[in-house]
N, C-alpha and C positions, 0 to 999 in steps of 0.2 A: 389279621391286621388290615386296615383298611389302606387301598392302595392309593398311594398320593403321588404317582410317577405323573411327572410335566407338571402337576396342578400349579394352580395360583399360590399367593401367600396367605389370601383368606381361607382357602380349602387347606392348606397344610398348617395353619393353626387351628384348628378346630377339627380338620379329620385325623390329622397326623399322629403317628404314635397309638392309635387306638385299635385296641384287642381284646373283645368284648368276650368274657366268661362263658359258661354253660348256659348264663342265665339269661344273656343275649339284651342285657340292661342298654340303656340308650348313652346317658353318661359313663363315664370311664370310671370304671371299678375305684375303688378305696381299699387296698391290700393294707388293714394295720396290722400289721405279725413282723412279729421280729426274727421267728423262724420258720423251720419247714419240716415236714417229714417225711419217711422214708418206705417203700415199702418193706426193704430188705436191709441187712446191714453192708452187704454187697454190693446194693444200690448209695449207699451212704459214702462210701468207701470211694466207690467210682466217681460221683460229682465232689470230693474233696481230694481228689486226683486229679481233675481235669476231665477226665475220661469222659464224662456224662455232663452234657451239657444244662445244667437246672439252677435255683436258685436253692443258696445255702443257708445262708442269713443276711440279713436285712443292713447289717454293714456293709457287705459285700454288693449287694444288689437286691433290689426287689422291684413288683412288676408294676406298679405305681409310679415310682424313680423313674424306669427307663423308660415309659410310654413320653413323663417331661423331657426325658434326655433328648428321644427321638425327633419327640417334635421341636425342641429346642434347635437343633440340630439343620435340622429341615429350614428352617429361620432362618439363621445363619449364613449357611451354605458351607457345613464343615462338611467331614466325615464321622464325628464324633463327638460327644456329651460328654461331660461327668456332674451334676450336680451337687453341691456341698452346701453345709448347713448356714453357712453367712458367704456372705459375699467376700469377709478377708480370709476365710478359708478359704476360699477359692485362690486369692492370690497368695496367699503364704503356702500353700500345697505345691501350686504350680513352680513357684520359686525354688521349694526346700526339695523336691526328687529331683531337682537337675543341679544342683550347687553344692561343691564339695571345696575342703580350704584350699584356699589359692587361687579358686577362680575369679571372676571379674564381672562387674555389670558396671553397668551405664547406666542413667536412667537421665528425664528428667526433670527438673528441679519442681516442676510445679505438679505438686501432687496433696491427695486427700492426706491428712496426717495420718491415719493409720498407718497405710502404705509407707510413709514417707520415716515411720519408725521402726517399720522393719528393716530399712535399708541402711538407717542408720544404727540404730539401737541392737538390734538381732543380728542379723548376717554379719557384720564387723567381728563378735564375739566367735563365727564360726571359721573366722580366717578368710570370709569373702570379702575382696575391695572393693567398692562401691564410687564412683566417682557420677557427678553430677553436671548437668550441662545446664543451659536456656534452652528450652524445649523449642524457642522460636529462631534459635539461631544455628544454619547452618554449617556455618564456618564449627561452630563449635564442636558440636555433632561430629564431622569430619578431623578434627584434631581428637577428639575423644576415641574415634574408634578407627585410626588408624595405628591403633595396637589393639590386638586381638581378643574380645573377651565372650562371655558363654551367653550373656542376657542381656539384651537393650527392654528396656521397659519404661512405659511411658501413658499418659493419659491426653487422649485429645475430644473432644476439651474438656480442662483441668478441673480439678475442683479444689478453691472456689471460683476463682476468675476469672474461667475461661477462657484460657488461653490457648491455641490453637500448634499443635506439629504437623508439618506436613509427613504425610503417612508414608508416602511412596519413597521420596528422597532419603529419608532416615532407615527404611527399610533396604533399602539399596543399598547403602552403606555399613547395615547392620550387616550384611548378609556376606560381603566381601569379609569384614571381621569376625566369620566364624561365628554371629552371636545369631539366634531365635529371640524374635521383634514379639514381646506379650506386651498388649495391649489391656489397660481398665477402658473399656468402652461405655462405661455408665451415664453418663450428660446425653451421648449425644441417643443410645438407647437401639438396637438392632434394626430400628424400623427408619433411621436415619442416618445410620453410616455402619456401611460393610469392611471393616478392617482388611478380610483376607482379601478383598478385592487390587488392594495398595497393597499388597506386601506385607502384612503382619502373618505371623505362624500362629500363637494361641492368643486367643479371645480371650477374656475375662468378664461376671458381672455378677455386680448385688443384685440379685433378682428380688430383695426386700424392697427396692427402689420402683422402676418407672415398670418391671415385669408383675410383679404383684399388682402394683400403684394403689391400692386401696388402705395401705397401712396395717395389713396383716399380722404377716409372719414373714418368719428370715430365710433366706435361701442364697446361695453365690452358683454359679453356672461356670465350668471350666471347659472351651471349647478349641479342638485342633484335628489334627491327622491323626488316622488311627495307631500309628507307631510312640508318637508323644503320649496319647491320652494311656495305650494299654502300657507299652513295656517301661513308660518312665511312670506316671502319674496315678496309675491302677492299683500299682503295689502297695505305692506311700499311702495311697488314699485308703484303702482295707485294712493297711496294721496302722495307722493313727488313727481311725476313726472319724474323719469328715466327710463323712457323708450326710446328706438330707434326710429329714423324717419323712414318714412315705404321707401322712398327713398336709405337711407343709410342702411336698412335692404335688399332690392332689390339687388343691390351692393355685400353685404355679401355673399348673397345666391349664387348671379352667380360664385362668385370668389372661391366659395369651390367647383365646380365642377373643380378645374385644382390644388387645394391644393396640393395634396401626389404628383402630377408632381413635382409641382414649391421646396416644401422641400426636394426633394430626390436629387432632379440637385444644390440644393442650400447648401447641407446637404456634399456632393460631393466635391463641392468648397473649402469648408470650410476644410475640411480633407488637399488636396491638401496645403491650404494658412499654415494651423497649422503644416502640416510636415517641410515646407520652414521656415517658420518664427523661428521655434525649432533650426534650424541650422546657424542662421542668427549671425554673431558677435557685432552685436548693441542691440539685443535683450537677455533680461534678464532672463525671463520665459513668457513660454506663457501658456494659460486656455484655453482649448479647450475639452468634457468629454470623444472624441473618441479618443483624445492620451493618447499614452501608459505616457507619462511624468503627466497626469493630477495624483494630489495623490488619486483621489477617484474614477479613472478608472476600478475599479472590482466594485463599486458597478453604475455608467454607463454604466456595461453590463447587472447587474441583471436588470436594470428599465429601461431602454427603449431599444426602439428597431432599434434605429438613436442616428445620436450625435447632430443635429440641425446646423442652419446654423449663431449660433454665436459663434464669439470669442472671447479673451482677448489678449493682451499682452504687456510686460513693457519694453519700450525702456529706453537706458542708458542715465541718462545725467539728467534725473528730467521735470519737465515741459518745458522748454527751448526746449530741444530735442525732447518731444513729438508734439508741438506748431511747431516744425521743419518741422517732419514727415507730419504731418497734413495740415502743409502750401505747401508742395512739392506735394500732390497728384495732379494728373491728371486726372487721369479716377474716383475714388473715389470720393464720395462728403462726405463734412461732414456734418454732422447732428444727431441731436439727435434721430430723431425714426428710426427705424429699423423694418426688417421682410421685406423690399422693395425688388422689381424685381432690384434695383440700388443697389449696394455697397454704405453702409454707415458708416463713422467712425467718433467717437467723442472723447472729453475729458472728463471721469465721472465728477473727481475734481471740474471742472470750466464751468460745465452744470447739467447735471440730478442729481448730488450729490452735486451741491457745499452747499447747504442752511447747511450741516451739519461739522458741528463742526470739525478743524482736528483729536481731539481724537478721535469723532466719525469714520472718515474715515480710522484712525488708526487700528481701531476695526476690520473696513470690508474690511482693505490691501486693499485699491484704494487708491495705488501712486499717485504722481503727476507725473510719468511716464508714466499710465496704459493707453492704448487706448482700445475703445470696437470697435468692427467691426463685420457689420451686414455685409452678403456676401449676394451679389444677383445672378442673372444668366449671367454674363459676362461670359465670357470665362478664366478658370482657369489661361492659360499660362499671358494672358490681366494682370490682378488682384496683379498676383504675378510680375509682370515686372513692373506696379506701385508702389505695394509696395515695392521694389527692389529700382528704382530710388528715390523712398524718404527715405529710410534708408540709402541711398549713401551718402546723404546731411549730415548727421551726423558725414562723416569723412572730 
């Protein structure tokens, strides 16, 4: 394996994790087998023991996987990987080996609806309470977990609208109540905010999003200390079955050597689209963590070190007008996922969020105005002359 002690973050994306065959290939091997063999049955016996350090099958592990895990990892600044097949298997794993009935999480409130259905939908049924806070508000935070519970979990920033927790203070408070702070770190993307740095324990990420970014394939990344990752999350994770395919692990790997490029140019865009869009007269407010307009823009500079390449923002008029916008692009496509080399825009309301309630949506301000826009790497003046031409339509 190639040694990445001290290096950079360019060197350990791209050298990291690599364990070149017999064959002494330049690129990292593609292991598709889903098993292994043995010489002896003795031998067999011994790595389904423990005894014998090897790979068994391809649920379990395989050398494709862990080369992502590693350099994953290296990223990061964990101790440990575990790669799973989507991104909400990453967080429904992480959740479901530590939560048994009766225990307690926090979370909150502004979250991607998946997540936000397994908190309520799922876990209720297994006897876990689930209470919910303003992610922006610390009074809240501190009456919530000034009773003792096992998981604070939370997204900064949210999706869709970017809403912003400060990492440090809510982790400080999670950690007096007994709870382990998991973080979805997906918006803001590993090359723009380092959770463990503030006090989060396990990381979280749809690596289909801004790790892939070319609109591939699926992948979730579950990152922490190596006592979390093996003796809780190792087990559930080989008898359920969420693990990555070593193909779509292959994929990850190569796509995080050009990462801190693809977010810095994408990160760039976005700056540019959220200054325009601010001054636009069809546009209501926009969310974006590196404008000076966002209201939680001082604590966007303590925690990361980018603004990421998503944004918000709520044109006049209610869905009608947004459904306007969105029917007028040209160069933009819509879609629900994001993190892609394309520009992508959606409606929260009437896709990734519609399954909840409107008081619920009330709760997490996604109008039926709000559009979310994942910026890719077109060219700035492109982007904004699209979205120019479909906010014309409005008048």
């Amino acid at each position: 394996m190639a040694d990445t002690k001290n290096n950079g973050l360019f060197t350990d994306l791209i050298r990291g994790g690599v364990e070149r065959s017999h064959f002494d290939e330049t690129a990292e091997a593609l292991y598709l087998t889903s098993g292994y063999v043995y010489e002896t049955a003795e031998e067999a016996e011994a790595a389904f023991d423990g005894n014998l350090d090897r790979y068994v099958y391809t649920r379990y592990g395989n050398p494709t996987v862990a080369a992502l895990q590693t350099r994953m990892a290296l990223l990061e600044g964990a101790e440990t990987c575990l790669a799973t097949g989507t991104g909400m298997a990453a967080i429904f794993a992480t959740m479901a080996c530590q939560l048994s009935a009766g225990d307690r999480v926090v979370a909150s409130r502004a979250l991607f609806g998946a997540c936000y259905a397994i908190l309520t939908k799922i876990l209720p049924k297994w006897g876990v309470e689930v209470d919910f806070v303003d992610g922006r508000n610390l009074d809240e935070w501190q009456a919530a977990l000034a009773t003792s519970c096992k998981i604070v979990f939370l997204e900064t920033p949210s999706n869709p609208t970017l809403q912003l927790v400060d990492l440090q203070a809510v982790s400080d408070l999670a950690h007096k109540a007994g709870a382990r702070v998991v973080i979805d770190n997906v918006f803001a993307s590993p090359i723009h905010q380092k959770p463990f740095d503030f006090g989060a324990d396990i990381v979280c990420y749809s690596a289909t999003k801004h790790i892939d970014g070319q609109g591939r394939v699926m992948g979730g990344l579950v990152l922490g200390d190596a006592s979390f990752i093996d003796d809780e999350l190792l087990p559930f994770y080989r008898q359920t079955g969420a693990g990555i395919s070593p193909f779509n692990a292959w994929v990850l790997l190569k796509a995080l050597e050009t990462l801190p490029l693809r977010i810095e140019a994408q990160a760039a865009r976005a700056a540019a689209i959220a200054d325009y869009l601010s001054s636009h007269d069809g546009v209501l407010a926009v969310s974006y963590p590196g404008h000076e307009s966002h209201p939680q823009y001082e604590i966007a500079k303590k925690q990361m070190t980018g603004f990421g390449a998503m944004l918000a923002f709520e044109v006049k008029g209610g869905k009608a007008s947004a459904f306007t916008v969105l029917n007028a692009l040209k160069l933009i496509d819509i879609s629900n996922n994001l993190g892609d080399t394309k520009s992508l825009a959606c409606h929260p309301a009437s896709t990734t969020h519609m399954n909840l309630s409107q008081d619920e949506r009330d709760l997490l301000e996604i109008t039926d105005g709000h559009i979310r826009l994942s910026v890719g790497l077109e060219e700035s003046d492109d982007l904004i002359a699209d979205l120019a031409q479909a906010l014309d339509m409005l008048s």
